[in-house]
C-alpha positions in Angstrom: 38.1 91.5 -80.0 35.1 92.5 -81.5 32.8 90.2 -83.7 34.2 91.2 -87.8 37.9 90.4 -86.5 37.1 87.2 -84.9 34.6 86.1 -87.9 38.2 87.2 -90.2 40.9 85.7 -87.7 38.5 82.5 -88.3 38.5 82.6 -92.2 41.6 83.5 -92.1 42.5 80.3 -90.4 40.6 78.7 -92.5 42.5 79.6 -95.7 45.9 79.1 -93.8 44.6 75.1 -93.2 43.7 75.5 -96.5 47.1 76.6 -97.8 48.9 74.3 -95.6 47.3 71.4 -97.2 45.3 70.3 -93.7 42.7 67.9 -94.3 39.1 69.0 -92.8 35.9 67.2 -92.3 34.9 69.0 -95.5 37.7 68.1 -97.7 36.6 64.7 -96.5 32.8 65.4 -97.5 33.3 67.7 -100.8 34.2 71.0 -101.4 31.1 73.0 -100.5 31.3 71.3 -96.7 33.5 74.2 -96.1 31.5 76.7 -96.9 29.0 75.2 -95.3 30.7 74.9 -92.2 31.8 79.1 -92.5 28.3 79.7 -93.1 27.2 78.0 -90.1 29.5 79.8 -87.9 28.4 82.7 -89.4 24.7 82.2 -88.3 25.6 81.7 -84.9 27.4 84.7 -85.1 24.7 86.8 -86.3 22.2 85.0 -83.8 24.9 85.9 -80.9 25.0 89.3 -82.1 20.9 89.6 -82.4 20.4 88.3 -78.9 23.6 89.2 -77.1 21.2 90.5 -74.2 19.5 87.2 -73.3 20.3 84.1 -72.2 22.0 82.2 -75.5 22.2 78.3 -75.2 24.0 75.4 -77.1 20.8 74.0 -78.1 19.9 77.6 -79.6 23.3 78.0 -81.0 22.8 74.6 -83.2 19.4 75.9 -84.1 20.9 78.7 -85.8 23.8 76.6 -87.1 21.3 74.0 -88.6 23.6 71.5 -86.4 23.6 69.4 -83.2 24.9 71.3 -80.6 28.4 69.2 -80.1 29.3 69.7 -83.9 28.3 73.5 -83.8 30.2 73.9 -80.7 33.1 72.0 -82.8 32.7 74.1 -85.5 32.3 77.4 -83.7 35.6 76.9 -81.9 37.4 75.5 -84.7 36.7 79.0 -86.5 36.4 81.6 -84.1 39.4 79.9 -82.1 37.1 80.5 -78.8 34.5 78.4 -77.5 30.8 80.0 -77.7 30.8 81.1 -74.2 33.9 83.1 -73.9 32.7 84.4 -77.8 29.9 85.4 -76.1 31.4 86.5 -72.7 34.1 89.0 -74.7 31.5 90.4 -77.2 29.1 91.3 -74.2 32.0 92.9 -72.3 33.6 94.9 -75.7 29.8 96.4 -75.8 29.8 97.0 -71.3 33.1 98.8 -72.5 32.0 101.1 -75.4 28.8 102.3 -73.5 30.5 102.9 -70.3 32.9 104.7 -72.1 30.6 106.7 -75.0 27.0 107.1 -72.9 28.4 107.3 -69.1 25.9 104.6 -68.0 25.8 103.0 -64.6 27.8 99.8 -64.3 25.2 97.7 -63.1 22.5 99.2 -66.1 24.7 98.1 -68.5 25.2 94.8 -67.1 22.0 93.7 -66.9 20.9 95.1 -70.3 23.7 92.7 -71.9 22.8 89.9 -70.5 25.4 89.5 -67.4 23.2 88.2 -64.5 25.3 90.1 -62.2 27.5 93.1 -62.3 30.2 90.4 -61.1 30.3 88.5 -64.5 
């Protein structure tokens, strides 16, 4: 799935909790928590997507967030409805995908130029 229809399956889960009355941690903590929280996920996103061909960790994901890692990864899943990893793992093979398909690359150049540390994943 690539990266705009995860970031909208995640606010649009977001307004279905909404709508359904859920309580969140940032109904608990005020109403701009939320938005607080979206934009987080949203700069991990964008930091995924800026360095999708290196090595990405929790700590740097929290960085970007302006979290600790276990509540970004909380908040990242709770959004996206994927942990960072398999986020990560589908964007990178969406992109292997589209320039095996649209350049005619080898299999194991595009591999290593998005960040798989082998062609076996």
């Amino acid at each position: 799935m690539p990266a705009w229809q995860m970031r909208a399956a995640g606010e649009g889960a977001l307004k279905a909790k909404q709508a359904s009355g859920g309580r969140t941690e940032a109904s608990v903590s005020g109403g701009n928590g939320m938005t607080q929280q979206i934009e987080a996920v949203q700069r991990m996103q964008d930091y995924i997507e800026q360095n999708l061909a290196g090595e990405i960790t929790p700590a740097d994901l929290a960085r970007a967030a302006l979290f600790s890692p276990w509540y970004a990864y909380r908040l990242f899943r709770r959004y996206t409805g994927l942990t960072p990893a398999d986020y990560i793992r589908r964007l990178r093979l969406s992109r292997s995908a589209l320039r095996l398909r649209d350049e005619g690359c080898r299999i194991t150049d595009v591999a290593f130029e998005l960040g798989f540390g082998s062609v076996d994943g």
